[in-house]
Biopython code that builds the backbone (N, CA, C, O; Angstrom):
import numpy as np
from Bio.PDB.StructureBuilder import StructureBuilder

atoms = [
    (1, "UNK", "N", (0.847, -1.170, 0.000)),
    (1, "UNK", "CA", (0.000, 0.000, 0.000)),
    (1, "UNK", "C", (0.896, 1.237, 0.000)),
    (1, "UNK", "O", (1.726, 1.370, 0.900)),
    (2, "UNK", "N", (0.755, 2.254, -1.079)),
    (2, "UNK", "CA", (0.933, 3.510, -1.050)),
    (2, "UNK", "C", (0.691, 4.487, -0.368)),
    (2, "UNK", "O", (-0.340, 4.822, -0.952)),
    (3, "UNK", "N", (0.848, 5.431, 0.630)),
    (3, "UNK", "CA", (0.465, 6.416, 1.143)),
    (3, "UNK", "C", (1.140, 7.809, 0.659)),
    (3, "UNK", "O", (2.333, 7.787, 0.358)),
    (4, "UNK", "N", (0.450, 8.951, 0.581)),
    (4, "UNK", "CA", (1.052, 10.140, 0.190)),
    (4, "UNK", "C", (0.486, 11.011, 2.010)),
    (4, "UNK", "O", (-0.568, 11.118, 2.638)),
    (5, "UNK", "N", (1.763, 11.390, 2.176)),
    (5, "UNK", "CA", (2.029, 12.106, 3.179)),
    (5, "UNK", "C", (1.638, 13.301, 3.366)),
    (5, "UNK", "O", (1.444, 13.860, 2.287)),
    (6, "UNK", "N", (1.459, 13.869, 4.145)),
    (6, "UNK", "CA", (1.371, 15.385, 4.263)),
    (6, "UNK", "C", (2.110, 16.623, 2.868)),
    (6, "UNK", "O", (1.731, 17.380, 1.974)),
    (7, "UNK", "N", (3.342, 16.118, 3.514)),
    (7, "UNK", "CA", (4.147, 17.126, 2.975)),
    (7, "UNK", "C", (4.527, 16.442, 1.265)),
    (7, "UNK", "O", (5.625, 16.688, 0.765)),
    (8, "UNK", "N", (3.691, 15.762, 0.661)),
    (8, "UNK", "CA", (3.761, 14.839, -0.439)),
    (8, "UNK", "C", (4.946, 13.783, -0.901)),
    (8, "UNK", "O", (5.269, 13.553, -2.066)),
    (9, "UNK", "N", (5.402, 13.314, 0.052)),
    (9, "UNK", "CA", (6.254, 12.146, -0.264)),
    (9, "UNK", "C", (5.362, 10.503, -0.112)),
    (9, "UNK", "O", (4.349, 10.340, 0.567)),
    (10, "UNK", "N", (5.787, 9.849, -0.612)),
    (10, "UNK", "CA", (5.078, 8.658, -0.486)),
    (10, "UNK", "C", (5.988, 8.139, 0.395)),
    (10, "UNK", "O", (7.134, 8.384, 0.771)),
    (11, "UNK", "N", (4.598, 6.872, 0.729)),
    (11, "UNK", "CA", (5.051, 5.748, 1.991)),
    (11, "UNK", "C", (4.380, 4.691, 1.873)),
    (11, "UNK", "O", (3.157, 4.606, 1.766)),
    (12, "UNK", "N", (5.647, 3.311, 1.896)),
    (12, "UNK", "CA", (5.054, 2.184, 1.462)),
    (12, "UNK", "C", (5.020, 1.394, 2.267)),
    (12, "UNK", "O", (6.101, 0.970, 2.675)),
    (13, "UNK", "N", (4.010, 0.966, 2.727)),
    (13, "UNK", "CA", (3.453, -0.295, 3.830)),
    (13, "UNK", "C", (3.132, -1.865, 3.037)),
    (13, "UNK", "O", (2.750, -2.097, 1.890)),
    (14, "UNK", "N", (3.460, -2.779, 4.156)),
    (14, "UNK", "CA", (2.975, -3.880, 3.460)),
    (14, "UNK", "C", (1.883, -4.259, 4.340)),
    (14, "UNK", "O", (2.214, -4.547, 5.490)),
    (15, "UNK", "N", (0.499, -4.325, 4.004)),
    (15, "UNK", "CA", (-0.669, -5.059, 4.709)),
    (15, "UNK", "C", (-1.181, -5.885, 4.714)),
    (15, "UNK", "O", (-2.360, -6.000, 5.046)),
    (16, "UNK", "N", (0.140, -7.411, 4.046)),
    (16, "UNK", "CA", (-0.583, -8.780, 3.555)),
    (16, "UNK", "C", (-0.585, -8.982, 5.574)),
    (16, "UNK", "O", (-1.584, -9.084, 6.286)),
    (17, "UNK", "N", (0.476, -8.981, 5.891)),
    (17, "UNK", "CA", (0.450, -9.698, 7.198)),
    (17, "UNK", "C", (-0.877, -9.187, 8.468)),
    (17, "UNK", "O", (-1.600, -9.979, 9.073)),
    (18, "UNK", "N", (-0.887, -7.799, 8.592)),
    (18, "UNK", "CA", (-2.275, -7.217, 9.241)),
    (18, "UNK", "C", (-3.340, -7.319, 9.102)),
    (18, "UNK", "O", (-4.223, -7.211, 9.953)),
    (19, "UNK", "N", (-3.472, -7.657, 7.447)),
    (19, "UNK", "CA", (-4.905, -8.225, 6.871)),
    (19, "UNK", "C", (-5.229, -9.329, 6.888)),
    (19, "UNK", "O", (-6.414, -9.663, 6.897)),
    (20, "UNK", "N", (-4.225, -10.170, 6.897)),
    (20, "UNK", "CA", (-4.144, -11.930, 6.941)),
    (20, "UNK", "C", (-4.759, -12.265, 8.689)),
    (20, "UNK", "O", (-5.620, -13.120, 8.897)),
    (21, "UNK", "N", (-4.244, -11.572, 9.611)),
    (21, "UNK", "CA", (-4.195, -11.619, 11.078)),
    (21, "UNK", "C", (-5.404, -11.403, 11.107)),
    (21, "UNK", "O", (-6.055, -12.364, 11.518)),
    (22, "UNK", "N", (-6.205, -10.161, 10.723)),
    (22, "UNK", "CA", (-7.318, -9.913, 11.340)),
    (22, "UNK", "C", (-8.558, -10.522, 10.294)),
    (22, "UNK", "O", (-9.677, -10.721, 10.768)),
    (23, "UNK", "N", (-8.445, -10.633, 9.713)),
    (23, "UNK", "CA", (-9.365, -12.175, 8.606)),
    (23, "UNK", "C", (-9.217, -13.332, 9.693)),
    (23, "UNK", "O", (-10.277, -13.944, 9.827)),
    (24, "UNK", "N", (-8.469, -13.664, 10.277)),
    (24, "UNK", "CA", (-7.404, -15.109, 10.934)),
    (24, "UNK", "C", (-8.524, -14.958, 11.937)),
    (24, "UNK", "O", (-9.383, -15.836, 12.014)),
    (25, "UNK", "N", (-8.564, -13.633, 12.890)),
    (25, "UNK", "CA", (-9.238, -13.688, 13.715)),
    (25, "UNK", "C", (-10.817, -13.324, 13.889)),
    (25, "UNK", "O", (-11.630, -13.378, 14.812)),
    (26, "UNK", "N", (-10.826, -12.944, 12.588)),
    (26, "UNK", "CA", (-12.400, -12.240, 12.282)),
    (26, "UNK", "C", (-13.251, -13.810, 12.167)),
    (26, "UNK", "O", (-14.332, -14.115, 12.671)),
    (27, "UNK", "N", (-12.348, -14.622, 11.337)),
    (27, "UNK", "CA", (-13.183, -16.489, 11.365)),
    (27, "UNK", "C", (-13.077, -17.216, 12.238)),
    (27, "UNK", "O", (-14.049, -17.831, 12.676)),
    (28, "UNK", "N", (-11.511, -17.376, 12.868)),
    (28, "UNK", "CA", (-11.481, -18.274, 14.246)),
    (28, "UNK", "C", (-11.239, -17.237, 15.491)),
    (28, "UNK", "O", (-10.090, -17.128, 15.918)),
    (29, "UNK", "N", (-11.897, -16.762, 15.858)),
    (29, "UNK", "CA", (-11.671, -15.897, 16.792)),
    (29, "UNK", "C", (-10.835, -16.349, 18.347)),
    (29, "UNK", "O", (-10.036, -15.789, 19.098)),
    (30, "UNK", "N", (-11.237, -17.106, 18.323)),
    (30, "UNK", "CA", (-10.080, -18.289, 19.666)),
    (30, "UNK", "C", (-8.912, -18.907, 18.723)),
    (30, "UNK", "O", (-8.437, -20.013, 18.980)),
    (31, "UNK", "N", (-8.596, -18.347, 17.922)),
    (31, "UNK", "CA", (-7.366, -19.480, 17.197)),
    (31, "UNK", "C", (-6.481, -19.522, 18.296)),
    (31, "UNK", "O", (-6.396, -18.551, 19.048)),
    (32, "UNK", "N", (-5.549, -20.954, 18.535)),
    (32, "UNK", "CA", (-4.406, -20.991, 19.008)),
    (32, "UNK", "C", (-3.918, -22.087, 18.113)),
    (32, "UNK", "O", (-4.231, -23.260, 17.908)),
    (33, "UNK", "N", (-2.915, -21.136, 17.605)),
    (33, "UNK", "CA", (-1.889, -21.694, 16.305)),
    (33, "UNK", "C", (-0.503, -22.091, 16.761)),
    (33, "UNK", "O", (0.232, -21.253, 17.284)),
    (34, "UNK", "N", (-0.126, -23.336, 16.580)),
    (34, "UNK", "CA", (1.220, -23.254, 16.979)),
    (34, "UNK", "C", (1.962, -24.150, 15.788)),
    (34, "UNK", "O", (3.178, -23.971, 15.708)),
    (35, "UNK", "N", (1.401, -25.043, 14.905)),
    (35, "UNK", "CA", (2.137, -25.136, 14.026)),
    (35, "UNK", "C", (1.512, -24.788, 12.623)),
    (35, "UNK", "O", (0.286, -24.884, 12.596)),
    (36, "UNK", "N", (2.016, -24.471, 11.663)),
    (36, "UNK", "CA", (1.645, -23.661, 10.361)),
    (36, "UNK", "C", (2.770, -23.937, 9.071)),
    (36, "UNK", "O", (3.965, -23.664, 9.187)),
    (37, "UNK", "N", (2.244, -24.448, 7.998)),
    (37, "UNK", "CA", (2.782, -24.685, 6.971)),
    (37, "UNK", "C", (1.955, -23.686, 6.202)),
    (37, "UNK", "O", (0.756, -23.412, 6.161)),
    (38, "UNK", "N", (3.520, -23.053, 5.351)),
    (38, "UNK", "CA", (3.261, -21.960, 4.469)),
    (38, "UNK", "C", (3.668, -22.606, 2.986)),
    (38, "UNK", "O", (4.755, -23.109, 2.701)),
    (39, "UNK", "N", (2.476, -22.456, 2.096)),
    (39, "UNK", "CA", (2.871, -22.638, 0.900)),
    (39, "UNK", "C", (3.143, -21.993, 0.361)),
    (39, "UNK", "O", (2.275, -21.338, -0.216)),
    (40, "UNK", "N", (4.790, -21.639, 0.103)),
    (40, "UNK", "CA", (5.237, -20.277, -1.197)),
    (40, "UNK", "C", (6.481, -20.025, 0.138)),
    (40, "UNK", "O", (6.657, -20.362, 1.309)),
    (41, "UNK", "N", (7.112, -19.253, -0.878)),
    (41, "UNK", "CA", (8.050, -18.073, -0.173)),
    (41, "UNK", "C", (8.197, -16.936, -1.095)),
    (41, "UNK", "O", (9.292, -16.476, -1.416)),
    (42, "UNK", "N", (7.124, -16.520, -1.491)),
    (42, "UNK", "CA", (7.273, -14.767, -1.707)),
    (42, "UNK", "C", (7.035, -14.239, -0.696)),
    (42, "UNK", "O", (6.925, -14.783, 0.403)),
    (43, "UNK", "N", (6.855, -12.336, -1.134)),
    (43, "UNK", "CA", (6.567, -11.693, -0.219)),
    (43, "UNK", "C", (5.044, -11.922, 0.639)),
    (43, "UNK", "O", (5.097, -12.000, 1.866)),
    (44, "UNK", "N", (4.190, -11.988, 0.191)),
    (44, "UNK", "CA", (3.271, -12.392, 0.771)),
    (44, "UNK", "C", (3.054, -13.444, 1.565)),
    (44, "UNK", "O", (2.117, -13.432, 2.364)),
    (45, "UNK", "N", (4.125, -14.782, 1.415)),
    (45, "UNK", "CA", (4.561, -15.554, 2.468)),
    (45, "UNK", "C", (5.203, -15.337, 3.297)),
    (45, "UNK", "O", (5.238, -15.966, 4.355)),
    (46, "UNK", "N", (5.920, -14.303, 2.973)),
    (46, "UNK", "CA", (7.221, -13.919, 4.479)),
    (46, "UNK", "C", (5.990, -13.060, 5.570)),
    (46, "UNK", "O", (5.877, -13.304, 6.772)),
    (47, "UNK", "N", (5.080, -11.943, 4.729)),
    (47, "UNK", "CA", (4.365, -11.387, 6.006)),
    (47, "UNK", "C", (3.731, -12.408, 6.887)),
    (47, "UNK", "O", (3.727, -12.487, 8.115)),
    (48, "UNK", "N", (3.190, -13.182, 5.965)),
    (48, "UNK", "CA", (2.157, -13.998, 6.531)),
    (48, "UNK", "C", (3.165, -15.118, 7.917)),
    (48, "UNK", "O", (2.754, -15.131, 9.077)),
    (49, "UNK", "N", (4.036, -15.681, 7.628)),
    (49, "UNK", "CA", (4.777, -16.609, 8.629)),
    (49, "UNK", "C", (5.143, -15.602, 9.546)),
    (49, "UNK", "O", (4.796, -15.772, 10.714)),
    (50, "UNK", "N", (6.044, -14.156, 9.122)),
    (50, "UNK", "CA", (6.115, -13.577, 10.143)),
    (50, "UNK", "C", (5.171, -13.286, 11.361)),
    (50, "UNK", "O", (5.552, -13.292, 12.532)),
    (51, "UNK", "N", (3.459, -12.945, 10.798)),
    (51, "UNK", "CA", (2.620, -12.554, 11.133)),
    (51, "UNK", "C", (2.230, -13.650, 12.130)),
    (51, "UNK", "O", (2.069, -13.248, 13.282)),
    (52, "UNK", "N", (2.085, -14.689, 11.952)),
    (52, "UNK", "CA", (1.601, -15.910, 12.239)),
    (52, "UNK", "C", (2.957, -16.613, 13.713)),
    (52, "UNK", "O", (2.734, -17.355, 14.669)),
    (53, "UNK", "N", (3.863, -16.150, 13.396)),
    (53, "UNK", "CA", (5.035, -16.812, 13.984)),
    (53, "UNK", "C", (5.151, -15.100, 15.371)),
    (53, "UNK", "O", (5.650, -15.150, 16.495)),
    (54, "UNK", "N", (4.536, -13.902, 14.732)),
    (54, "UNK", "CA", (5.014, -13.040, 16.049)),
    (54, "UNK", "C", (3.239, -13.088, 16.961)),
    (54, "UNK", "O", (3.154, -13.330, 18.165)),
    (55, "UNK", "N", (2.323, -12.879, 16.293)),
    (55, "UNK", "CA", (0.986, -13.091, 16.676)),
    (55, "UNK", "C", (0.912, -13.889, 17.475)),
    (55, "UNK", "O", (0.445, -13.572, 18.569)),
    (56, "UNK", "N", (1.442, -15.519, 17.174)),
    (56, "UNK", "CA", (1.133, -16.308, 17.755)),
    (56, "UNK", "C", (2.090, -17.389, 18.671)),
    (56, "UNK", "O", (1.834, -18.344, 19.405)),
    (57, "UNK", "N", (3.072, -16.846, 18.310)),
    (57, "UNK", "CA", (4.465, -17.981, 18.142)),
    (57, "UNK", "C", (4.830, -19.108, 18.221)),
    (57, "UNK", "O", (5.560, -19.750, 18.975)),
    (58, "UNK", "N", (3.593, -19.502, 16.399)),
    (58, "UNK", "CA", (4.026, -20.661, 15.626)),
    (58, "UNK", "C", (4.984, -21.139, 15.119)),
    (58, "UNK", "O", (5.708, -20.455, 14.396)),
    (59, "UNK", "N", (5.265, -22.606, 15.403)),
    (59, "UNK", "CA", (6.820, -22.675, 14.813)),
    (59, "UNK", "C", (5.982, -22.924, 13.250)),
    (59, "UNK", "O", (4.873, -23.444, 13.133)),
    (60, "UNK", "N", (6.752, -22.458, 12.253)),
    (60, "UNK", "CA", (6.000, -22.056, 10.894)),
    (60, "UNK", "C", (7.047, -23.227, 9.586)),
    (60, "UNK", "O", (8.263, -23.041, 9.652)),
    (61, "UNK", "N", (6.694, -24.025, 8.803)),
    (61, "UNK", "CA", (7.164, -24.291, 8.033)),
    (61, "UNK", "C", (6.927, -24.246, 6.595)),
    (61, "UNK", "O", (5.904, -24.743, 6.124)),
    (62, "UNK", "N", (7.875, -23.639, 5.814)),
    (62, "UNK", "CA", (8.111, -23.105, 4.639)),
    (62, "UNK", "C", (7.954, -24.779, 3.373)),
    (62, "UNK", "O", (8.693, -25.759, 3.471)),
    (63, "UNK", "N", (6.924, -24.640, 2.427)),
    (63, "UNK", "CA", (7.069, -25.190, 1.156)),
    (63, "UNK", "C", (7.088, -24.256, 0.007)),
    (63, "UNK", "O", (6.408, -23.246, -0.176)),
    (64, "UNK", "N", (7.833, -24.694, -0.592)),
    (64, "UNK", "CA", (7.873, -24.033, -2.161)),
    (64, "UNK", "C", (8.627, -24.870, -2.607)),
    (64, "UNK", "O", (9.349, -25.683, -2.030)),
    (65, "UNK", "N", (8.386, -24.584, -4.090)),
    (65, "UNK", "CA", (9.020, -25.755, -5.175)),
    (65, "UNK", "C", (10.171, -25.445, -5.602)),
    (65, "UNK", "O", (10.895, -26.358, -5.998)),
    (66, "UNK", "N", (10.603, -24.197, -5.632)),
    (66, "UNK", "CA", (11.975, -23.783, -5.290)),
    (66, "UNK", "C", (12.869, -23.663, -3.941)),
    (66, "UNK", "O", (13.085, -22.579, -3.400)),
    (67, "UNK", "N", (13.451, -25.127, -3.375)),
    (67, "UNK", "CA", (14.095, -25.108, -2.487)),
    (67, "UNK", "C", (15.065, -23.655, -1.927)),
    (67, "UNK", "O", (15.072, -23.068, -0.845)),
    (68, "UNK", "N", (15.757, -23.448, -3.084)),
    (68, "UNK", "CA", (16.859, -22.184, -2.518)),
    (68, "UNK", "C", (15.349, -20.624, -2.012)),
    (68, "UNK", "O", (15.731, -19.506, -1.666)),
    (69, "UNK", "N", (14.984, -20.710, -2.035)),
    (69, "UNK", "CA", (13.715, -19.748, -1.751)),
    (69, "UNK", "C", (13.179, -20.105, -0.811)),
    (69, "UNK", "O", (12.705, -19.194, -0.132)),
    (70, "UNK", "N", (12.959, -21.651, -0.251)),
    (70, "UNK", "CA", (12.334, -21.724, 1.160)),
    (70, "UNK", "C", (13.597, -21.495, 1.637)),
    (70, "UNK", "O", (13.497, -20.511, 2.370)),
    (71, "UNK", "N", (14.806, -21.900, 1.614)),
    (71, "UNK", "CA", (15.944, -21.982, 2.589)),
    (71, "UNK", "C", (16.009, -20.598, 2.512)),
    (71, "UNK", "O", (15.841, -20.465, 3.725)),
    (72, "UNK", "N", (16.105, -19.498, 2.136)),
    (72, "UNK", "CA", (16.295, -18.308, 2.350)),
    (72, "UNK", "C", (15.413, -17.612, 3.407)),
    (72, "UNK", "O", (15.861, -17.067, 4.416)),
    (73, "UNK", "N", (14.021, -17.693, 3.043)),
    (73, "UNK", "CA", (13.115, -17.217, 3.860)),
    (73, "UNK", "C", (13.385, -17.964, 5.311)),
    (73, "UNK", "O", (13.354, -17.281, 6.335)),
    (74, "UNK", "N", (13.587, -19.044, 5.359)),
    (74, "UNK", "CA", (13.704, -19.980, 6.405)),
    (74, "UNK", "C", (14.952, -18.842, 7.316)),
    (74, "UNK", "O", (14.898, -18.244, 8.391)),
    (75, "UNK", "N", (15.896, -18.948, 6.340)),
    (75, "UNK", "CA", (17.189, -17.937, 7.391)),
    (75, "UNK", "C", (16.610, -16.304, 7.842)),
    (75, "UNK", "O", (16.797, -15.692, 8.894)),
    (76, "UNK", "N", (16.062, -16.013, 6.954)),
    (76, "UNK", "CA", (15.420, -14.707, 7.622)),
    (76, "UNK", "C", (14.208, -14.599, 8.158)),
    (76, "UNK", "O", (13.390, -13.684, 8.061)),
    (77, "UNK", "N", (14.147, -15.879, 8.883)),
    (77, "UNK", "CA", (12.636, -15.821, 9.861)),
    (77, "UNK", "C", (13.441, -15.764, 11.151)),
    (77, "UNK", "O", (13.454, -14.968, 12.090)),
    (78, "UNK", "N", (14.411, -17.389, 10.752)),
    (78, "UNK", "CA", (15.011, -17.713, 12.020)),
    (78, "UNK", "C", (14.468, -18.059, 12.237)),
    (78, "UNK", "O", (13.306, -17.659, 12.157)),
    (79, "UNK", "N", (15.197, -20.126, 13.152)),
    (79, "UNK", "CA", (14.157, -20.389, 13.856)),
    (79, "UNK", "C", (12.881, -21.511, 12.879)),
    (79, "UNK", "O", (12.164, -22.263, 13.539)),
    (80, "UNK", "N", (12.748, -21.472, 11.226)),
    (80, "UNK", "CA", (11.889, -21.716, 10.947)),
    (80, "UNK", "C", (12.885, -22.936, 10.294)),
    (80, "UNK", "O", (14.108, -23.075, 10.299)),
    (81, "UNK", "N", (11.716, -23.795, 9.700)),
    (81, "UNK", "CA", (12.579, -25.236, 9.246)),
    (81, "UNK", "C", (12.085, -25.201, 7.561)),
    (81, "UNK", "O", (11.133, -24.537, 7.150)),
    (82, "UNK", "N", (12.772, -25.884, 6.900)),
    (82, "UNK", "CA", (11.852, -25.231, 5.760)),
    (82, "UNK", "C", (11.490, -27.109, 5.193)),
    (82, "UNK", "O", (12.236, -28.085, 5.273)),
    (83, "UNK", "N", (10.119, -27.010, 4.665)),
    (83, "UNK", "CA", (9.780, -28.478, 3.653)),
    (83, "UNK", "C", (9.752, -28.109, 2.466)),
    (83, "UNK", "O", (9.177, -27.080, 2.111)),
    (84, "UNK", "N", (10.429, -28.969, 1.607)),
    (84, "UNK", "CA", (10.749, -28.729, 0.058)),
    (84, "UNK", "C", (10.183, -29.936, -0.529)),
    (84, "UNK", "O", (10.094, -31.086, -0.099)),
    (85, "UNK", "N", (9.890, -29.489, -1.414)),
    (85, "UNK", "CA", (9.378, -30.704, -2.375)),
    (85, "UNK", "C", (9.722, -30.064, -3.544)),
    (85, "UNK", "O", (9.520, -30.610, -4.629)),
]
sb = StructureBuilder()
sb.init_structure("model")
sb.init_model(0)
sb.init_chain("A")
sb.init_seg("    ")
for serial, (resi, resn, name, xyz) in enumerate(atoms, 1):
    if name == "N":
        sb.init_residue(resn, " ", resi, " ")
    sb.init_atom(name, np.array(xyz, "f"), 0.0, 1.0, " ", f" {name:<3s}", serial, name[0])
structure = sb.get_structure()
Protein backbone atom coordinates (compact mmCIF):
# COMPACT_ATOMS: atom_id res chain seq x y z
CA UNK A 1 0.00 0.00 0.00
CA UNK A 2 0.93 3.51 -1.05
CA UNK A 3 0.47 6.42 1.14
CA UNK A 4 1.05 10.14 0.19
CA UNK A 5 2.03 12.11 3.18
CA UNK A 6 1.37 15.38 4.26
CA UNK A 7 4.15 17.13 2.97
CA UNK A 8 3.76 14.84 -0.44
CA UNK A 9 6.25 12.15 -0.26
CA UNK A 10 5.08 8.66 -0.49
CA UNK A 11 5.05 5.75 1.99
CA UNK A 12 5.05 2.18 1.46
CA UNK A 13 3.45 -0.29 3.83
CA UNK A 14 2.98 -3.88 3.46
CA UNK A 15 -0.67 -5.06 4.71
CA UNK A 16 -0.58 -8.78 3.55
CA UNK A 17 0.45 -9.70 7.20
CA UNK A 18 -2.28 -7.22 9.24
CA UNK A 19 -4.90 -8.22 6.87
CA UNK A 20 -4.14 -11.93 6.94
CA UNK A 21 -4.19 -11.62 11.08
CA UNK A 22 -7.32 -9.91 11.34
CA UNK A 23 -9.36 -12.17 8.61
CA UNK A 24 -7.40 -15.11 10.93
CA UNK A 25 -9.24 -13.69 13.72
CA UNK A 26 -12.40 -12.24 12.28
CA UNK A 27 -13.18 -16.49 11.37
CA UNK A 28 -11.48 -18.27 14.25
CA UNK A 29 -11.67 -15.90 16.79
CA UNK A 30 -10.08 -18.29 19.67
CA UNK A 31 -7.37 -19.48 17.20
CA UNK A 32 -4.41 -20.99 19.01
CA UNK A 33 -1.89 -21.69 16.30
CA UNK A 34 1.22 -23.25 16.98
CA UNK A 35 2.14 -25.14 14.03
CA UNK A 36 1.65 -23.66 10.36
CA UNK A 37 2.78 -24.69 6.97
CA UNK A 38 3.26 -21.96 4.47
CA UNK A 39 2.87 -22.64 0.90
CA UNK A 40 5.24 -20.28 -1.20
CA UNK A 41 8.05 -18.07 -0.17
CA UNK A 42 7.27 -14.77 -1.71
CA UNK A 43 6.57 -11.69 -0.22
CA UNK A 44 3.27 -12.39 0.77
CA UNK A 45 4.56 -15.55 2.47
CA UNK A 46 7.22 -13.92 4.48
CA UNK A 47 4.37 -11.39 6.01
CA UNK A 48 2.16 -14.00 6.53
CA UNK A 49 4.78 -16.61 8.63
CA UNK A 50 6.11 -13.58 10.14
CA UNK A 51 2.62 -12.55 11.13
CA UNK A 52 1.60 -15.91 12.24
CA UNK A 53 5.04 -16.81 13.98
CA UNK A 54 5.01 -13.04 16.05
CA UNK A 55 0.99 -13.09 16.68
CA UNK A 56 1.13 -16.31 17.75
CA UNK A 57 4.46 -17.98 18.14
CA UNK A 58 4.03 -20.66 15.63
CA UNK A 59 6.82 -22.67 14.81
CA UNK A 60 6.00 -22.06 10.89
CA UNK A 61 7.16 -24.29 8.03
CA UNK A 62 8.11 -23.10 4.64
CA UNK A 63 7.07 -25.19 1.16
CA UNK A 64 7.87 -24.03 -2.16
CA UNK A 65 9.02 -25.76 -5.18
CA UNK A 66 11.97 -23.78 -5.29
CA UNK A 67 14.10 -25.11 -2.49
CA UNK A 68 16.86 -22.18 -2.52
CA UNK A 69 13.71 -19.75 -1.75
CA UNK A 70 12.33 -21.72 1.16
CA UNK A 71 15.94 -21.98 2.59
CA UNK A 72 16.29 -18.31 2.35
CA UNK A 73 13.12 -17.22 3.86
CA UNK A 74 13.70 -19.98 6.41
CA UNK A 75 17.19 -17.94 7.39
CA UNK A 76 15.42 -14.71 7.62
CA UNK A 77 12.64 -15.82 9.86
CA UNK A 78 15.01 -17.71 12.02
CA UNK A 79 14.16 -20.39 13.86
CA UNK A 80 11.89 -21.72 10.95
CA UNK A 81 12.58 -25.24 9.25
CA UNK A 82 11.85 -25.23 5.76
CA UNK A 83 9.78 -28.48 3.65
CA UNK A 84 10.75 -28.73 0.06
CA UNK A 85 9.38 -30.70 -2.38
Amino acid sequence: TVVVQPDGTLLGVNTDAAGFIQNLRAKVPDARIKNVLVLGAGGAAKAVAYALHTDFGAEIYIANRTAARAEELCRQMGGTRPLMW
